[in-house]
C-alpha positions in Angstrom: 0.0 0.0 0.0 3.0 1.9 0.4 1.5 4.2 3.5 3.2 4.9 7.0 1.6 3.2 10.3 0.4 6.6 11.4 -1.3 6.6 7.9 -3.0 3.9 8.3 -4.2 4.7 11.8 -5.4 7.9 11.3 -7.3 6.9 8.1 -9.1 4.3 10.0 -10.0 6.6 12.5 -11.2 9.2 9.6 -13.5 5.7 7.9 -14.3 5.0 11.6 -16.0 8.4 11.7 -13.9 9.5 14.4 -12.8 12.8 14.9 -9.3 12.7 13.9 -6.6 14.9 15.7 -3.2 14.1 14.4 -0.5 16.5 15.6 3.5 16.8 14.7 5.9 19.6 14.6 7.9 17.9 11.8 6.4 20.1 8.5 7.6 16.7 6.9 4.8 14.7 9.6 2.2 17.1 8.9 1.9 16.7 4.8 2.2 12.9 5.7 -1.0 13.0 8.1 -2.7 15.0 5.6 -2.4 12.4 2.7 -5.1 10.4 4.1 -7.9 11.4 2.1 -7.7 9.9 -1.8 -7.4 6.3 -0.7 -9.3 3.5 1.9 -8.5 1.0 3.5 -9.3 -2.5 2.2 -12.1 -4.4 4.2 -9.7 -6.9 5.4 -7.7 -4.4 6.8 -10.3 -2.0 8.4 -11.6 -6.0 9.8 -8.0 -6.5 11.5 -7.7 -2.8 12.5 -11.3 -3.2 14.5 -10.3 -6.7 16.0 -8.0 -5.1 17.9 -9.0 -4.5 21.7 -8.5 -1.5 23.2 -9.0 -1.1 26.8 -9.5 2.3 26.3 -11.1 4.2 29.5 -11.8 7.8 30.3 -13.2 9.1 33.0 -16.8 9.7 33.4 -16.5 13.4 33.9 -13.3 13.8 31.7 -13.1 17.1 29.8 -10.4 18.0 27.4 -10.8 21.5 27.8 -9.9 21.8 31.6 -8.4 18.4 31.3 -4.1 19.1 32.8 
């Protein structure tokens, strides 16, 4: 496919319907996590991608804008 990891992630996210926040420094890092948006992800691929267990937890009253 010829894409980086972080590619890959962040168009999952974006096929997900998540709301993607990618962030670098490296101008280089930034046009990569922009050149999500003229190709998917294959079906077996977004399959493995969401087979994947996260164990992600928040806290019930978590709020990024006052969050440290």
């Amino acid at each position: 496919m010829g894409k980086t990891g972080a590619q890959v992630l962040v168009r999952w996210s974006i096929e997900k319907g998540f709301v993607t926040l990618p962030k670098s420094v490296k101008t280089a890092r930034l046009l990569e996590n922009a050149d999500v948006f003229d190709w998917s992800l294959p079906k077996e691929a977004m399959d493995k991608l969401d087979a994947f267990e996260s164990h992600w937890v928040t806290m019930p009253a978590w709020d990024p804008v006052t969050a440290p």
